[in-house]
mmCIF file as gemmi writes it, N, C-alpha and C atoms, coordinates in Angstrom:
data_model
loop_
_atom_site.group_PDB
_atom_site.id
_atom_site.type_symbol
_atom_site.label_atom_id
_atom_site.label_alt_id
_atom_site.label_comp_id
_atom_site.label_asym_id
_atom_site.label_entity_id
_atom_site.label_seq_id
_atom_site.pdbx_PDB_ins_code
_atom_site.Cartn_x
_atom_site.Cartn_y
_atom_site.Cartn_z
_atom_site.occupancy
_atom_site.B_iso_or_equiv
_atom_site.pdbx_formal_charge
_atom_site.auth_seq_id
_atom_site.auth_asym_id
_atom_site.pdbx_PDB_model_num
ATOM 1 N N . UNK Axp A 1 ? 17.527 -5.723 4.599 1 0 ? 1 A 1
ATOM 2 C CA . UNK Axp A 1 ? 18.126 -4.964 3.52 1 0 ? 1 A 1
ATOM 3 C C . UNK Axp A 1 ? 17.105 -4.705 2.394 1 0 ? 1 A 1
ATOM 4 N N . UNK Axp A 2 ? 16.51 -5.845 2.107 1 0 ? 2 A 1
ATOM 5 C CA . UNK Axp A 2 ? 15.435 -5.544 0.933 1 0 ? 2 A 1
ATOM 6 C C . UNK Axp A 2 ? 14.266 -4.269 1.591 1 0 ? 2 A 1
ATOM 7 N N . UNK Axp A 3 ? 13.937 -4.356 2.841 1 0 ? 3 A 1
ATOM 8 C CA . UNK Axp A 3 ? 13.203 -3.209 3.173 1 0 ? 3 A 1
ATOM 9 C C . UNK Axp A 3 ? 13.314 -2.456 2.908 1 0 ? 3 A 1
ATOM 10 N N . UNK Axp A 4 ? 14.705 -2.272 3.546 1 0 ? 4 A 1
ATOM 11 C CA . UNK Axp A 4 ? 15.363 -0.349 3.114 1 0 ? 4 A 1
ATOM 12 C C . UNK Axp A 4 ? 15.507 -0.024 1.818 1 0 ? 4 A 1
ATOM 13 N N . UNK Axp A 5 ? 15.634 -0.56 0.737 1 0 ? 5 A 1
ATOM 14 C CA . UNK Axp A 5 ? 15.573 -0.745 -0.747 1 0 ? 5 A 1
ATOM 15 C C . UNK Axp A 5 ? 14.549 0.067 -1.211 1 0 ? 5 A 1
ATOM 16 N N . UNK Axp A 6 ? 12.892 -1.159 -0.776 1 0 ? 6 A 1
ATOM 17 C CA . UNK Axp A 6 ? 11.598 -0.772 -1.078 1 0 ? 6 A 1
ATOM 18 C C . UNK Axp A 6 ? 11.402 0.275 -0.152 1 0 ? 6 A 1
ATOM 19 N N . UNK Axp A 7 ? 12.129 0.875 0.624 1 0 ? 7 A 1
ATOM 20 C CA . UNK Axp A 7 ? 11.234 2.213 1.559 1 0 ? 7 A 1
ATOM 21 C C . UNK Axp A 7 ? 12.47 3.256 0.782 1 0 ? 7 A 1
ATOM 22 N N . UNK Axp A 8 ? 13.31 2.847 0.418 1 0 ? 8 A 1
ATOM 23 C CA . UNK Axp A 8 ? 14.134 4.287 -0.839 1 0 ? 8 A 1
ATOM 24 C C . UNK Axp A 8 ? 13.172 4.584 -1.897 1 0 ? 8 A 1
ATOM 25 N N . UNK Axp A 9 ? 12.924 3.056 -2.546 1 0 ? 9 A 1
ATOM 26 C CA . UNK Axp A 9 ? 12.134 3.501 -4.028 1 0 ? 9 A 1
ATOM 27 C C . UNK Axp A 9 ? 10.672 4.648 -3.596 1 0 ? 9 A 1
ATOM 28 N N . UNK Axp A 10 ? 9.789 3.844 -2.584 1 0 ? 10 A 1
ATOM 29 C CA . UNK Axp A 10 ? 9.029 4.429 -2.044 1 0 ? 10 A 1
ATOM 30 C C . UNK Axp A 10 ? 9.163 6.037 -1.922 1 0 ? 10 A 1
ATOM 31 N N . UNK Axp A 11 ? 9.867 6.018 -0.965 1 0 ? 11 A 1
ATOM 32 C CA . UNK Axp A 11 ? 10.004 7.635 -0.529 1 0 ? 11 A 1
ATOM 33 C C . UNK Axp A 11 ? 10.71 8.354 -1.808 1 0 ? 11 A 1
ATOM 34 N N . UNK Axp A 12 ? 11.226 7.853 -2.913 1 0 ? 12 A 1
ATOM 35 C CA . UNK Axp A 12 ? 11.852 8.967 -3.888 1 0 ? 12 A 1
ATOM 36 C C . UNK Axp A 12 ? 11.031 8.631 -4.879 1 0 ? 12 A 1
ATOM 37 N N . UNK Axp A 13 ? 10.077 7.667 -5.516 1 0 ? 13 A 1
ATOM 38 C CA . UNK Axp A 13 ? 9.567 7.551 -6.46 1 0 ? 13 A 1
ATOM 39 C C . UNK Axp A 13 ? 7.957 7.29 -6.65 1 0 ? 13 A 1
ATOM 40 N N . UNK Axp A 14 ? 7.5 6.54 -5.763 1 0 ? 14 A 1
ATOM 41 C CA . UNK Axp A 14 ? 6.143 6.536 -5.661 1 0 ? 14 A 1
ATOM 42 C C . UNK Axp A 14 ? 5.67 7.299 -4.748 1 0 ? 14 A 1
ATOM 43 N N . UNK Axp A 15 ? 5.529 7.371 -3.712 1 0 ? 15 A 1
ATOM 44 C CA . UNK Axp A 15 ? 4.999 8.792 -2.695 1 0 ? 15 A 1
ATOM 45 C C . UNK Axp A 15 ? 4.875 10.21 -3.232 1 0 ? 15 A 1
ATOM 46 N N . UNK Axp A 16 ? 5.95 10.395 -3.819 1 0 ? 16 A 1
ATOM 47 C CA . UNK Axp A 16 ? 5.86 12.003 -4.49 1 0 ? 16 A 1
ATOM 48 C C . UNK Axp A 16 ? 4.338 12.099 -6.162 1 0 ? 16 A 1
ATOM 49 N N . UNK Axp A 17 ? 4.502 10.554 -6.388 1 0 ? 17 A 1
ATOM 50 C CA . UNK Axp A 17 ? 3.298 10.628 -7.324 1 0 ? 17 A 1
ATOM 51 C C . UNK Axp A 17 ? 1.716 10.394 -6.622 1 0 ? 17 A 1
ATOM 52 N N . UNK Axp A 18 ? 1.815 9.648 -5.283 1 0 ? 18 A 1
ATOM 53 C CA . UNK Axp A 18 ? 0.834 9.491 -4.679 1 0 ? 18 A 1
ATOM 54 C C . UNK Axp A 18 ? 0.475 10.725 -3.882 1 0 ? 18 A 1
ATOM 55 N N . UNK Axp A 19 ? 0.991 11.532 -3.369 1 0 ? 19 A 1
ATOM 56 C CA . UNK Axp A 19 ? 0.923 12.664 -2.918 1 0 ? 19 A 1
ATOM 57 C C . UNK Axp A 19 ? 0.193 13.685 -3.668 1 0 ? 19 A 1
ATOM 58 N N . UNK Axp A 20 ? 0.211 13.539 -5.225 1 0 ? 20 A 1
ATOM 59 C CA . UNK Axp A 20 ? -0.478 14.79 -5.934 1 0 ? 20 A 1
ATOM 60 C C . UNK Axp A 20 ? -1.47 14.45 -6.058 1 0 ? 20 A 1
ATOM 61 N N . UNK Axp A 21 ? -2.214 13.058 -5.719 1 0 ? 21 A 1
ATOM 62 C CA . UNK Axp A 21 ? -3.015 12.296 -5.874 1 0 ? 21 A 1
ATOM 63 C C . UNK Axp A 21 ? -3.737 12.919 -4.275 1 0 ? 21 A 1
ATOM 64 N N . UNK Axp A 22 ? -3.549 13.107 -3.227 1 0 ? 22 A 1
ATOM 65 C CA . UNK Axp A 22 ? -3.637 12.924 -1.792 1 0 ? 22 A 1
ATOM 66 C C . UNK Axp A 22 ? -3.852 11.713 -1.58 1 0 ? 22 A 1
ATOM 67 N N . UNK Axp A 23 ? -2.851 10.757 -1.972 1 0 ? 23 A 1
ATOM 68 C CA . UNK Axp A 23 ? -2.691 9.484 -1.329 1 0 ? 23 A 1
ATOM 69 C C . UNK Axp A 23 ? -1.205 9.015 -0.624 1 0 ? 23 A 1
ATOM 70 N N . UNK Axp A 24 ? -1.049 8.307 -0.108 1 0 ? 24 A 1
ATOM 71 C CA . UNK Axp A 24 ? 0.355 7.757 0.704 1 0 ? 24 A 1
ATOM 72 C C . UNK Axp A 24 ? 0.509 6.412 0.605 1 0 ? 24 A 1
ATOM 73 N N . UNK Axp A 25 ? 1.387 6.143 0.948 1 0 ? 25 A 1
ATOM 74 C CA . UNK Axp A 25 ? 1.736 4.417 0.946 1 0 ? 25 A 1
ATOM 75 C C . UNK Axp A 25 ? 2.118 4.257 1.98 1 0 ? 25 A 1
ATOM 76 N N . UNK Axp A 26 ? 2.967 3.143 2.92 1 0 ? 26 A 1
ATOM 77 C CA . UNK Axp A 26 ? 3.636 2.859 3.819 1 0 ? 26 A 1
ATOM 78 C C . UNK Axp A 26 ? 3.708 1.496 3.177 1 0 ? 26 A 1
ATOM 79 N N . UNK Axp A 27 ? 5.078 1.048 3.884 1 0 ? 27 A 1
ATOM 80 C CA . UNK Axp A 27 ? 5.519 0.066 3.888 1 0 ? 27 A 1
ATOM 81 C C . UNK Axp A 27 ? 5.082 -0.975 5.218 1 0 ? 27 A 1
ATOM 82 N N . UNK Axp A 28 ? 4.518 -2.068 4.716 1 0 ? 28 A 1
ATOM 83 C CA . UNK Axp A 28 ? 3.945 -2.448 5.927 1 0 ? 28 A 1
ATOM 84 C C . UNK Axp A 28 ? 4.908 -3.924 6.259 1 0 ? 28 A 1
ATOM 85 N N . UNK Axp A 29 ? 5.608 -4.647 5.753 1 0 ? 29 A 1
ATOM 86 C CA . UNK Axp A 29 ? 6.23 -6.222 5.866 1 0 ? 29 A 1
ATOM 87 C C . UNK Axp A 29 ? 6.686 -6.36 4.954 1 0 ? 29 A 1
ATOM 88 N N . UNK Axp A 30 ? 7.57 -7.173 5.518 1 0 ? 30 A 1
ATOM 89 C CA . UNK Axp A 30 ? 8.943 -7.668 3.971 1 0 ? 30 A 1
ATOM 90 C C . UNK Axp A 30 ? 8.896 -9.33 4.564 1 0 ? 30 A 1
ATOM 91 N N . UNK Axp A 31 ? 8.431 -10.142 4.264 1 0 ? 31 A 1
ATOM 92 C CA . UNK Axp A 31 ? 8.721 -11.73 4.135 1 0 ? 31 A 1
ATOM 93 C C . UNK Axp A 31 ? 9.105 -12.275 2.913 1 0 ? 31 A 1
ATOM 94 N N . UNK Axp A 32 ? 10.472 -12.685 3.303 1 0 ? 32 A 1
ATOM 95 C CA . UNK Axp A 32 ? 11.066 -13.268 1.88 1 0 ? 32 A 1
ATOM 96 C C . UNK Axp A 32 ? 11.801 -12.101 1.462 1 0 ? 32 A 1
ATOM 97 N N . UNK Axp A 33 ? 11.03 -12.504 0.063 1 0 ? 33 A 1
ATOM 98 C CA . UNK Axp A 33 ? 11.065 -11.863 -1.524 1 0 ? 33 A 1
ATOM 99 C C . UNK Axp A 33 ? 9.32 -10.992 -1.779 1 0 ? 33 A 1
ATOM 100 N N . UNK Axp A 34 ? 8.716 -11.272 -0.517 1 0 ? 34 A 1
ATOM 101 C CA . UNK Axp A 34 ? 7.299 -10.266 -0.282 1 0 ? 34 A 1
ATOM 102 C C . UNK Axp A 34 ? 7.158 -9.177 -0.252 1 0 ? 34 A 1
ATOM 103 N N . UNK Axp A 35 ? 6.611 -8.27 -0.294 1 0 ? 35 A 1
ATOM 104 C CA . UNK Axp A 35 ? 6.632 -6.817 0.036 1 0 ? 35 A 1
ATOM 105 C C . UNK Axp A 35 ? 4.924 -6.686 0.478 1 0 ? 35 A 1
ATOM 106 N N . UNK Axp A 36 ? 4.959 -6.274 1.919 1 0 ? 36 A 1
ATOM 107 C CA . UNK Axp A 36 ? 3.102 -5.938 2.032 1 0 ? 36 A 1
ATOM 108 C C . UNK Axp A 36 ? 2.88 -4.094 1.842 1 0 ? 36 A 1
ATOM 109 N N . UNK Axp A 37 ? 2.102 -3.753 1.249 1 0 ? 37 A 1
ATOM 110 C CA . UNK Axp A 37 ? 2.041 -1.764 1.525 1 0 ? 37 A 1
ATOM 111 C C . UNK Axp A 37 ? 0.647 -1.718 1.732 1 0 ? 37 A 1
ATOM 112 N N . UNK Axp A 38 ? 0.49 -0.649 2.022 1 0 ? 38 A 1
ATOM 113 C CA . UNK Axp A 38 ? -0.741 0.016 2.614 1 0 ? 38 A 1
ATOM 114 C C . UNK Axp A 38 ? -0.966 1.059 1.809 1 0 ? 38 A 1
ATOM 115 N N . UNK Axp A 39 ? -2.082 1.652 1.143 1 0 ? 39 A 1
ATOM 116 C CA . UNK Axp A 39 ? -1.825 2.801 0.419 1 0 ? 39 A 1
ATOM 117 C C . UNK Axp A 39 ? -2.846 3.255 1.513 1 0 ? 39 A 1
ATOM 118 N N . UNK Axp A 40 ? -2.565 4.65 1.538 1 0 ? 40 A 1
ATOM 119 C CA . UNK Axp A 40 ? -3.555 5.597 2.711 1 0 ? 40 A 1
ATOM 120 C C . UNK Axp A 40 ? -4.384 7.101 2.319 1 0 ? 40 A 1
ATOM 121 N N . UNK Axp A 41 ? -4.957 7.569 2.727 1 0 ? 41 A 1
ATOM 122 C CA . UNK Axp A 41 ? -5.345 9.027 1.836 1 0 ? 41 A 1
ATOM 123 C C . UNK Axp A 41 ? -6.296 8.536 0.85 1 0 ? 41 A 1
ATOM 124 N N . UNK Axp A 42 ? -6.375 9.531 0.218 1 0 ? 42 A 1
ATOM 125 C CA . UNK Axp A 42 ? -7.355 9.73 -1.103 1 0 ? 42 A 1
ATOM 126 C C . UNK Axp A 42 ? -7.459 8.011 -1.793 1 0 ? 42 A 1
ATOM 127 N N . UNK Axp A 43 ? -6.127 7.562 -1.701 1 0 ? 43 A 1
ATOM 128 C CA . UNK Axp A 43 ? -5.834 5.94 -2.519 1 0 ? 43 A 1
ATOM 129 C C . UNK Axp A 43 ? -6.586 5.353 -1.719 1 0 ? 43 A 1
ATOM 130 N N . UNK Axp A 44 ? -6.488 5.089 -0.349 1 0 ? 44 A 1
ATOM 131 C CA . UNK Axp A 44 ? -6.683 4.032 0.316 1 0 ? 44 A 1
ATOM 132 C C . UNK Axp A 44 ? -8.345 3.543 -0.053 1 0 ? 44 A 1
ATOM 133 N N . UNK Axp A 45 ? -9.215 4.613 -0.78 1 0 ? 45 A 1
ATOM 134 C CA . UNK Axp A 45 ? -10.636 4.358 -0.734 1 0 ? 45 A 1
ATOM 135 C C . UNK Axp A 45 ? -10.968 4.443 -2.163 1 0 ? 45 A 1
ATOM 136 N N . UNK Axp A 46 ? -10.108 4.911 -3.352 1 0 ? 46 A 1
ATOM 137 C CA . UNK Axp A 46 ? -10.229 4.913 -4.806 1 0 ? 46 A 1
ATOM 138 C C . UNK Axp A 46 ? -10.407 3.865 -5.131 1 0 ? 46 A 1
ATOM 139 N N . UNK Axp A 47 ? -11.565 3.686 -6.154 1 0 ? 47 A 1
ATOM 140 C CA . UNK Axp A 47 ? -11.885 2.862 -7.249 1 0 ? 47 A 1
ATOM 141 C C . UNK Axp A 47 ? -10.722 2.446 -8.009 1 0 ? 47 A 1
ATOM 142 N N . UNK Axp A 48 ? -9.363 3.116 -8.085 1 0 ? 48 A 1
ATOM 143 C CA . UNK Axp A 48 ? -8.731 3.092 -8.7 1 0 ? 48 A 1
ATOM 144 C C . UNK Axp A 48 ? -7.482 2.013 -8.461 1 0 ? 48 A 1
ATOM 145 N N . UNK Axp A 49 ? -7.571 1.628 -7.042 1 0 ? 49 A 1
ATOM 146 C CA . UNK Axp A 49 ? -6.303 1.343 -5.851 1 0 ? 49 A 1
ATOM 147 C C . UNK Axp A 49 ? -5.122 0.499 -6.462 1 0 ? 49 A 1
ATOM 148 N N . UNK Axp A 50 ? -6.411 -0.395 -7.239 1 0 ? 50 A 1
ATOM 149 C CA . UNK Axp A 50 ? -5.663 -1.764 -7.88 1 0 ? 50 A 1
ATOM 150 C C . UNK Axp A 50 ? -4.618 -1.181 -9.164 1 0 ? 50 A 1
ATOM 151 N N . UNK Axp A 51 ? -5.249 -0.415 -10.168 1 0 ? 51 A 1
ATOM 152 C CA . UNK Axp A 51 ? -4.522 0.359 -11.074 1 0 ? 51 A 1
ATOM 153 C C . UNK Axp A 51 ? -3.389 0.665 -10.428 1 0 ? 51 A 1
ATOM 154 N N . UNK Axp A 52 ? -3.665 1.851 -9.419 1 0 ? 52 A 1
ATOM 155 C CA . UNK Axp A 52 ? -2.442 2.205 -8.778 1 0 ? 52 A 1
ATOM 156 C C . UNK Axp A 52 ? -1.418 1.561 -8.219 1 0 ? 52 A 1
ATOM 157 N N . UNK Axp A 53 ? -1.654 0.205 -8.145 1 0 ? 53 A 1
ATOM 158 C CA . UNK Axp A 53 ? -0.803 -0.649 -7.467 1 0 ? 53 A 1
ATOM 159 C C . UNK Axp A 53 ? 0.242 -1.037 -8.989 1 0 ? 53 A 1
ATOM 160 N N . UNK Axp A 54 ? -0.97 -1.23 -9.465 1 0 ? 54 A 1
ATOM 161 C CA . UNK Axp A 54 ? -0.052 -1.896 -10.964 1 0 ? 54 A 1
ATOM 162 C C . UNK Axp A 54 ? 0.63 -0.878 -11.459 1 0 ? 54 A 1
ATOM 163 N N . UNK Axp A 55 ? 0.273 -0.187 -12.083 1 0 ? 55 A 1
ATOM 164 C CA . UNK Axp A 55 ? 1.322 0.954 -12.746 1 0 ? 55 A 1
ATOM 165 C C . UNK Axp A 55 ? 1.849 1.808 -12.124 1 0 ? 55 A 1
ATOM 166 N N . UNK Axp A 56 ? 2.05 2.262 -10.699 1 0 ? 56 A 1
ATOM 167 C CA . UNK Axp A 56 ? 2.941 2.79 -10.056 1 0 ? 56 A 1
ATOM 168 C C . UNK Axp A 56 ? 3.532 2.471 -8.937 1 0 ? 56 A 1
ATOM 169 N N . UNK Axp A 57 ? 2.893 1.461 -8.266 1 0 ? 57 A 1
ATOM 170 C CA . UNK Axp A 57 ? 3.457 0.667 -6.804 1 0 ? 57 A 1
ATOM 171 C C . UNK Axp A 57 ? 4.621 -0.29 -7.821 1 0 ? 57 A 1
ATOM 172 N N . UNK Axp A 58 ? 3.885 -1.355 -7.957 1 0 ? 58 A 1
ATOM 173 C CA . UNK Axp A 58 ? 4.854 -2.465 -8.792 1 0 ? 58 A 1
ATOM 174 C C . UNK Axp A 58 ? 5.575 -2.273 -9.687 1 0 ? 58 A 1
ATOM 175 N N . UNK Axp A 59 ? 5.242 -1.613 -10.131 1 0 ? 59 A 1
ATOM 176 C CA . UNK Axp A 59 ? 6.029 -1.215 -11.878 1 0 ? 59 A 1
ATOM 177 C C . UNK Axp A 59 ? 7.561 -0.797 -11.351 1 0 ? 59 A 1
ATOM 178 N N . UNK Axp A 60 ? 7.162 1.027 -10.36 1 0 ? 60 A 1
ATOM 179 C CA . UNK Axp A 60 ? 8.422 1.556 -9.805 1 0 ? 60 A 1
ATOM 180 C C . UNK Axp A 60 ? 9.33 0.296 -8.523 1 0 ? 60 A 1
ATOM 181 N N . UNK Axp A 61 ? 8.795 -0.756 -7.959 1 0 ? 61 A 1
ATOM 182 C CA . UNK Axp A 61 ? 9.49 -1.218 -7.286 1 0 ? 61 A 1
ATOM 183 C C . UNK Axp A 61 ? 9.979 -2.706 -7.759 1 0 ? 61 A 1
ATOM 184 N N . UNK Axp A 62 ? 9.524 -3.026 -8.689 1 0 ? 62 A 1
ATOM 185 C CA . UNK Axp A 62 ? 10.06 -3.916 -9.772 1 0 ? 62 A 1
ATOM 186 C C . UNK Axp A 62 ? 10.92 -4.025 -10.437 1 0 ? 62 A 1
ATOM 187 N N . UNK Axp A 63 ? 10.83 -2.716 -10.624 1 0 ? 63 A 1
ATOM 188 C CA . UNK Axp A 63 ? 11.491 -2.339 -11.661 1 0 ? 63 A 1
ATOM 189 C C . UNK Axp A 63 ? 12.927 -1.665 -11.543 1 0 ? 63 A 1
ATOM 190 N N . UNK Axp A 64 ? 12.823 -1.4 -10.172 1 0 ? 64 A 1
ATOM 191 C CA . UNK Axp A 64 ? 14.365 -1.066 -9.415 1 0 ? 64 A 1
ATOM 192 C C . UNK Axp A 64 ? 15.084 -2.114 -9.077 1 0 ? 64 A 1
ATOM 193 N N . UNK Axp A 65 ? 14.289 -2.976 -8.549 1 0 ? 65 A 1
ATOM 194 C CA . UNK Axp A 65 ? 14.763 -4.297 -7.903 1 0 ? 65 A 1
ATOM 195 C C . UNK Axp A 65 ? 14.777 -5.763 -8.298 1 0 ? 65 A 1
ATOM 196 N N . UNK Axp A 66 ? 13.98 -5.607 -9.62 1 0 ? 66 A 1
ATOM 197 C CA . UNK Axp A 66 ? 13.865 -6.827 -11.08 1 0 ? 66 A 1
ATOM 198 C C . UNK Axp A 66 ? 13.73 -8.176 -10.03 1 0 ? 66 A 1
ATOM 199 N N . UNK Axp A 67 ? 14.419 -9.002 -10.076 1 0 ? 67 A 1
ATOM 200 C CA . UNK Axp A 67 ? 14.583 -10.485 -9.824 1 0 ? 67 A 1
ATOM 201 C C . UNK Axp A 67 ? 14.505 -10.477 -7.875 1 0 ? 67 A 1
ATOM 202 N N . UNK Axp A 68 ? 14.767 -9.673 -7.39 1 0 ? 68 A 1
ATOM 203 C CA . UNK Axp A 68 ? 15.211 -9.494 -6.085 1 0 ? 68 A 1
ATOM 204 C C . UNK Axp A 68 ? 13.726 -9.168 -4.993 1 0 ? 68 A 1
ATOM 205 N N . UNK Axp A 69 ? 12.79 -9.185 -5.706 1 0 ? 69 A 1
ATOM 206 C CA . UNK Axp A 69 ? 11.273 -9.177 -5.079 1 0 ? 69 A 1
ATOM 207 C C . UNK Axp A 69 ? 10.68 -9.851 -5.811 1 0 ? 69 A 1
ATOM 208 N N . UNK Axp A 70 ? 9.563 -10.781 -5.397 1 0 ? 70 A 1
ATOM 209 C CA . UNK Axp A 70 ? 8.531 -11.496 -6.478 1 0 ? 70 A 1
ATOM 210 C C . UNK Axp A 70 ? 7.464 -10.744 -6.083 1 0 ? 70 A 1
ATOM 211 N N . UNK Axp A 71 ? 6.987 -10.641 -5.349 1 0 ? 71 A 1
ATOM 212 C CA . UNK Axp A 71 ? 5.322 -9.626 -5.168 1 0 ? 71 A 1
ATOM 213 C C . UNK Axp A 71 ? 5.523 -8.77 -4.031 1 0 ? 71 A 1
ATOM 214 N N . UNK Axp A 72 ? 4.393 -7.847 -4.844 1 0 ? 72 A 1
ATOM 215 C CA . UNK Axp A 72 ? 4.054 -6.584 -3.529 1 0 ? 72 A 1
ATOM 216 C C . UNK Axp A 72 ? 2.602 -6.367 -3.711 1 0 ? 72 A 1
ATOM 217 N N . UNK Axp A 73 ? 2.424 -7.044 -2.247 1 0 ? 73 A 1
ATOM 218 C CA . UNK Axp A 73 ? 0.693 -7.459 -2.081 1 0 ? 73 A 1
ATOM 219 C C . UNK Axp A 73 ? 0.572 -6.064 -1.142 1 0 ? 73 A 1
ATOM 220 N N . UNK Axp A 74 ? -1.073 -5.262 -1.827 1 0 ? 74 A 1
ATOM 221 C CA . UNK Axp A 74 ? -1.479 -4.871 -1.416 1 0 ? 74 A 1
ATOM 222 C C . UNK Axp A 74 ? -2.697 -5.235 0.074 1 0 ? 74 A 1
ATOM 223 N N . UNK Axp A 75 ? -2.307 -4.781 1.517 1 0 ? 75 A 1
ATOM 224 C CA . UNK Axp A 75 ? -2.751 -4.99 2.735 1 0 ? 75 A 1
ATOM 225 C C . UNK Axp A 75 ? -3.654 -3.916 2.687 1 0 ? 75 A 1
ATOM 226 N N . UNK Axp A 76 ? -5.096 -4.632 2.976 1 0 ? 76 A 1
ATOM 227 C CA . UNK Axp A 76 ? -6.088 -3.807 3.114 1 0 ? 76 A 1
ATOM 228 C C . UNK Axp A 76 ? -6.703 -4.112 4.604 1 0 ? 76 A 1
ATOM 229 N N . UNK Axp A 77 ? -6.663 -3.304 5.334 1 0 ? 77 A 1
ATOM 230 C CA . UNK Axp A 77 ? -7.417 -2.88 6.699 1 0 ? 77 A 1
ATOM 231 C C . UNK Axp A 77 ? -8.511 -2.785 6.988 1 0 ? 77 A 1
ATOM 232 N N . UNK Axp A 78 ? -9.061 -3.091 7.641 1 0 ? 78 A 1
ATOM 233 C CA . UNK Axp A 78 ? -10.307 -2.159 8.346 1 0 ? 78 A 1
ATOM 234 C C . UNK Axp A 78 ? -9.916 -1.768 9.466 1 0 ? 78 A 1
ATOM 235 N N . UNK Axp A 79 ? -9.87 -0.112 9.898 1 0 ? 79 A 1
ATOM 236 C CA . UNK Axp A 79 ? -9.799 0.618 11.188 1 0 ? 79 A 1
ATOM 237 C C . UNK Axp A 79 ? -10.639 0.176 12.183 1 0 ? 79 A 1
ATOM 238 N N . UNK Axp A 80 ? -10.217 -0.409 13.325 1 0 ? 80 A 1
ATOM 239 C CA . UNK Axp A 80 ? -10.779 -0.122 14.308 1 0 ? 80 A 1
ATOM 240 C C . UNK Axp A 80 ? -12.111 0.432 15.058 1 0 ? 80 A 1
ATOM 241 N N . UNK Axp A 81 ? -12.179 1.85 14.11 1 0 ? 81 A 1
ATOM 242 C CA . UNK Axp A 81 ? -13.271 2.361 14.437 1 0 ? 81 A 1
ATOM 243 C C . UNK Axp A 81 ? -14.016 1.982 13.513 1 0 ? 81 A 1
ATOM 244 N N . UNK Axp A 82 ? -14.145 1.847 12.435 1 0 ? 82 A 1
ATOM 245 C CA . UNK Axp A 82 ? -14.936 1.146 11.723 1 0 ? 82 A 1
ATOM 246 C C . UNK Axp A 82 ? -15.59 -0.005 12.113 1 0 ? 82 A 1
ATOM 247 N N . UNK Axp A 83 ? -14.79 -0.795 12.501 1 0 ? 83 A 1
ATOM 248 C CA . UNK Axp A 83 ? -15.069 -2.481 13.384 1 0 ? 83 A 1
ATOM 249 C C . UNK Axp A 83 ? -16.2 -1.65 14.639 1 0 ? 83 A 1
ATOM 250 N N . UNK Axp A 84 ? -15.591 -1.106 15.121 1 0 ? 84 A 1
ATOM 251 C CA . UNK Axp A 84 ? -16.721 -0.447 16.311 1 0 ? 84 A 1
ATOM 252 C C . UNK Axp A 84 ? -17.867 -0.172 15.699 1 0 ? 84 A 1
ATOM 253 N N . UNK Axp A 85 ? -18.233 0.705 15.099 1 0 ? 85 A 1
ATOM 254 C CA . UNK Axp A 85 ? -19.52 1.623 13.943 1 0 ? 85 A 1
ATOM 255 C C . UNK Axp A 85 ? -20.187 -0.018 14.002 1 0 ? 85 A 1
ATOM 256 N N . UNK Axp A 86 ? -19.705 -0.878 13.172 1 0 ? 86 A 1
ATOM 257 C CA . UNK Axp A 86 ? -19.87 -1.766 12.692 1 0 ? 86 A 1
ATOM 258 C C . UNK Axp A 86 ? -21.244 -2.917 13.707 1 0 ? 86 A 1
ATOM 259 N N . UNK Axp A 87 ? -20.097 -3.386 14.816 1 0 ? 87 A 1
ATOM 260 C CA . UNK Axp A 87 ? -20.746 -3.507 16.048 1 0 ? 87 A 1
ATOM 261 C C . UNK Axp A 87 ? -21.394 -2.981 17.034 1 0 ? 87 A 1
ATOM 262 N N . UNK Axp A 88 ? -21.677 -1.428 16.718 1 0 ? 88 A 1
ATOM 263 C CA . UNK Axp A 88 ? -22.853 -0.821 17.47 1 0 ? 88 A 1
ATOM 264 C C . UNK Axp A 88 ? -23.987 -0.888 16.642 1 0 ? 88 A 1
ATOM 265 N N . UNK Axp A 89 ? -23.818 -1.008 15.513 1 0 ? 89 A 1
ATOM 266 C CA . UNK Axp A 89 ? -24.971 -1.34 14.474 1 0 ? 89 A 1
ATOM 267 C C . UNK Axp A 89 ? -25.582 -2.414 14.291 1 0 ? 89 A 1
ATOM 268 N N . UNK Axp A 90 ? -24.616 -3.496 14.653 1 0 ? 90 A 1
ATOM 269 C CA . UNK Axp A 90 ? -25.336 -5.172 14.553 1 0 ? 90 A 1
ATOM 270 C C . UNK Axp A 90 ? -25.833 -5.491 15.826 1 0 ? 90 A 1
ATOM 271 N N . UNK Axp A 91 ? -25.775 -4.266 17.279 1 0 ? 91 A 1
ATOM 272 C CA . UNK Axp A 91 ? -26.122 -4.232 18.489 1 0 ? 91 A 1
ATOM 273 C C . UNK Axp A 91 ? -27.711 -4.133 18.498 1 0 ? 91 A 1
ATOM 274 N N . UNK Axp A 92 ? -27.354 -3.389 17.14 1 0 ? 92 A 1
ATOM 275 C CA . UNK Axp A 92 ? -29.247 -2.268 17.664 1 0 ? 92 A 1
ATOM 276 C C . UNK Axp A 92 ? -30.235 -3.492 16.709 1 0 ? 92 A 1
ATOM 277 N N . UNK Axp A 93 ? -29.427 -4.587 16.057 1 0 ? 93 A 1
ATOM 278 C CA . UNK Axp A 93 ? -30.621 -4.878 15.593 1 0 ? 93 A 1
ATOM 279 C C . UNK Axp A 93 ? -31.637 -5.764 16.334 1 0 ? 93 A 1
């Protein structure tokens, strides 16, 4: 239930601001009172990510849901292909 909550606020309140940005979010895990997201696009590689987390990830999903979430940790990735790049490079040395 708390998912579907944080993927309403998401899709009606933060996405439409991350979007003018060319960035996205997804919802990635709900443990607990946890929330994990992914920001993707333009965000996923901004200097900015952490800002963005604070004043528009947390703020808007906090702030809908007050007492009923304690954190929403930002999940950072490395692709796959990256990991590959990575290991054809530590191949050649």
């Amino acid at each position: 239930m708390l998912g579907q909550k944080i993927e309403k606020i998401i899709s009606e309140k933060v996405r439409p601001i991350l979007h003018t940005h060319g960035g996205d979010i997804a919802l990635v895990g709900v443990d607990g009172r946890n929330a994990k997201v992914k920001l993707s696009g333009a965000c996923s590689a901004c200097p900015a990510a952490q800002k963005t987390m604070e004043e528009i990830v947390v703020s808007s999903i906090k702030g809908e849901l007050g007492s009923e979430i304690d954190r929403i940790i930002l999940w950072n990735t490395v692709s796959d292909e990256l990991i590959d790049i990575a290991r054809n490079i530590l191949k050649k040395q």
